[in-house]
C-alpha positions in Angstrom: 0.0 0.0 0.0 1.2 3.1 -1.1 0.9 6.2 1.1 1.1 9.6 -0.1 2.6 12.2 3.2 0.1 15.6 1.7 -3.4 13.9 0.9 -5.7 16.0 -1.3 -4.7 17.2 -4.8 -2.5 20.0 -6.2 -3.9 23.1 -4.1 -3.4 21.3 -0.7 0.4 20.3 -1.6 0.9 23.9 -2.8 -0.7 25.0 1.0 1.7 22.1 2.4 4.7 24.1 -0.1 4.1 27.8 1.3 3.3 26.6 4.7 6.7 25.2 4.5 8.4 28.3 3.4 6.4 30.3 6.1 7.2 28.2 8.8 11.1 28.5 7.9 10.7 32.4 7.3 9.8 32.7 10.9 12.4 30.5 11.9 14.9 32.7 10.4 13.2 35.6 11.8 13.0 34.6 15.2 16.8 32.6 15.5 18.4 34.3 12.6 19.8 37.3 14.6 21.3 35.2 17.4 23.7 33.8 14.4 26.6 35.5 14.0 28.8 34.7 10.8 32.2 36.0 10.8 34.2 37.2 7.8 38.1 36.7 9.3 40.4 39.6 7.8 42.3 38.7 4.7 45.9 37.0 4.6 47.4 39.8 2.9 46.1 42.8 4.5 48.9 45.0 6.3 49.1 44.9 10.2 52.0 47.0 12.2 53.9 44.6 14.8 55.8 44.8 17.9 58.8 42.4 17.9 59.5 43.1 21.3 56.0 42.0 22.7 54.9 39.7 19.9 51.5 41.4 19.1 50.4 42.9 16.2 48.0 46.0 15.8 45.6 47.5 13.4 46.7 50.5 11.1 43.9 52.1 12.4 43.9 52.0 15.8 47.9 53.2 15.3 47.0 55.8 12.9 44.0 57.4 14.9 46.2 57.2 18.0 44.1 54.7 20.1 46.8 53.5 21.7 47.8 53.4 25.6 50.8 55.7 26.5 53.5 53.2 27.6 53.3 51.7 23.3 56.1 53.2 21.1 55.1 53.5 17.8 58.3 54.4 16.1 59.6 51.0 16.7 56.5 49.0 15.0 57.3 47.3 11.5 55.0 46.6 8.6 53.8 43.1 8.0 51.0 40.8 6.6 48.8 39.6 9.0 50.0 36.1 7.4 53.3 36.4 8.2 52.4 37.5 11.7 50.8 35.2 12.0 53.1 32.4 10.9 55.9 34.2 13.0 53.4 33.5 16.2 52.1 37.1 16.6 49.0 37.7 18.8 46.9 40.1 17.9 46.5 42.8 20.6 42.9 42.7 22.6 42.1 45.8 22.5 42.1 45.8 18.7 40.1 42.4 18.7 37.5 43.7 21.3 36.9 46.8 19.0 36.3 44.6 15.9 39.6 45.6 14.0 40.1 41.7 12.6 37.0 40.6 11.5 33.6 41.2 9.7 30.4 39.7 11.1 26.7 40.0 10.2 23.8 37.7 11.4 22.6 35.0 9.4 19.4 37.3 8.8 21.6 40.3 7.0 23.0 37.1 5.0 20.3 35.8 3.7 18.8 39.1 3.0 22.0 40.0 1.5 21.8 37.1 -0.6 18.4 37.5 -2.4 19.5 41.2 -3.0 16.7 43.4 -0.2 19.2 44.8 1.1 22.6 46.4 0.4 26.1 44.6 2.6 27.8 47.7 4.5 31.4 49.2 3.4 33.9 46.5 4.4 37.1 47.2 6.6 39.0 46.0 3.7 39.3 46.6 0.1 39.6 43.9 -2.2 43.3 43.6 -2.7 43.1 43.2 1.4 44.3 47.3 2.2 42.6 49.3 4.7 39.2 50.6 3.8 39.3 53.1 7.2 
């Protein structure tokens, strides 16, 4: 015996069809803000390190002088953030906890991204991985 799961012809499986999408939309609408989804920086974009303590910093945070008192700029050198990474640099908090290193938007802004409602913002980096700030 064959059973069929939507009984009733084509207008009940087209209800079963946009109940369906409904039932997701709200699921998205309700959990999709709680999901964050990350966009890491790229490999190649340009961070400013301290050999002497091992961390690297944003151009940024250098450049618009957010730095504490006791750091001495004139002794940080120019590198990838690969490289510093490779050569076991940490980036420093204070740049991570201000969002320096990374992108993020909600699953939400993705999807609505995606189907084109609404525009992405101006990212932190340009293509070729500069500084967009």
């Amino acid at each position: 015996m064959k059973t069929d799961p939507i009984k009733g012809g084509p207008i009940e499986k087209i209800y079963a069809i946009i109940a369906v999408i409904i039932g997701i939309s709200v699921l998205v609408a309700l959990f999709g803000q709680l999901i964050m989804i990350k966009t890491p920086i790229p490999p190649e974009t340009i961070v400013y390190v301290d050999e002497e303590s091992h961390i690297y910093y944003a151009p940024p945070y250098i450049l618009g002088e957010k730095y504490p008192s006791d750091l001495d700029v004139r002794n940080l050198k120019a590198m990838t953030v690969n490289e510093a990474k490779k050569s076991n640099y940490k980036a420093d908090d204070e740049c991570v906890e201000m969002g320096y290193f990374r992108e993020q938007y909600t699953l939400k802004d993705r999807i609505l991204i995606f189907i084109g409602l609404i525009q992405p913002g101006p990212s932190r980096w340009n293509p070729d991985g500069s500084w967009n700030w």
